[in-house]
N, C-alpha and C positions, 0 to 999 in steps of 0.2 A: 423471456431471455433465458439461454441456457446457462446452465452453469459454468461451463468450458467458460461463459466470458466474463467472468467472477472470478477477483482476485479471496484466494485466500489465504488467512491472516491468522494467528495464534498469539497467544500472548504467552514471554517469556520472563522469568524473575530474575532477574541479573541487576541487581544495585539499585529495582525496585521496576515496575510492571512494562513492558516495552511490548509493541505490537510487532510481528516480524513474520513479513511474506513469507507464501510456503508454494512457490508457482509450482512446486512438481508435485502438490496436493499429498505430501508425503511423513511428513513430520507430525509425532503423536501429540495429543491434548486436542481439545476440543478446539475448534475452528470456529471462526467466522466469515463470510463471503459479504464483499461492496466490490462494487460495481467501478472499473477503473478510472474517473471521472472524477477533476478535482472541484465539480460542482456537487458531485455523491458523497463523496469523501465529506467534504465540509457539511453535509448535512446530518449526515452519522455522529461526527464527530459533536455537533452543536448541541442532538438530541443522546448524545451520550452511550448510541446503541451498542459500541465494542462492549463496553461494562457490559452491559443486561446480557448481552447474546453470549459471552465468553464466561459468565455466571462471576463475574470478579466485583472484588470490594476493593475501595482506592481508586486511585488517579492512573490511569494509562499513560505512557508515552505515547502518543502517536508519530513523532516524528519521523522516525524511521518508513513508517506506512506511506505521511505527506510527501517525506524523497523519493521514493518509488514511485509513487505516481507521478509528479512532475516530470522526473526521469522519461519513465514511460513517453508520457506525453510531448515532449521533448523530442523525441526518436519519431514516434511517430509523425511528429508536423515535420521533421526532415526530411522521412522516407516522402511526403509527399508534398518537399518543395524539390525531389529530386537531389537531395545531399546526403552522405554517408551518416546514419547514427552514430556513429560510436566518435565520430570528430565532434557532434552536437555534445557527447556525453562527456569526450574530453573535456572543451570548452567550461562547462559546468564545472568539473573538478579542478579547474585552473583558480576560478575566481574565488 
């Protein structure tokens, strides 16, 4: 798998540890890459790999990381049931 298809993820201290995408691979601190897969995701998350790889002590927020991907994945099943993303993405922000 190349990296191009690796989201990466840093974690940020705001009101205590939060994971927060960096798709333009640009923002300093050390990184971590999963695989955009809310089957990946949940397996990282189970075995706790943001901690170890991002070298942090405490509890991560993932939740911000878990929206993006469904996000994602969301767009994606649109573009290929032939319907516009960003109405899929409205829709989401509605409920």
């Amino acid at each position: 798998m190349r990296s191009t298809e690796l989201l990466r993820v840093i974690a940020v201290d705001v009101a205590g540890l939060r994971l927060v995408v960096d798709p333009a691979r640009r923002l300093p601190g050390r990184g971590a890459h999963v695989h955009p897969d809310p089957a990946c995701f949940a397996l990282a998350e189970r075995r706790r790999a943001f901690g170890r790889a991002l070298r942090l002590a405490g509890v991560v927020d993932t939740a911000p990381l878990a929206e993006y991907i469904e996000q994602a994945r969301a767009a994606a099943l649109a573009i290929e049931d032939g319907r516009e993303p960003a109405a899929v993405l409205n829709d989401q922000q509605v409920r």
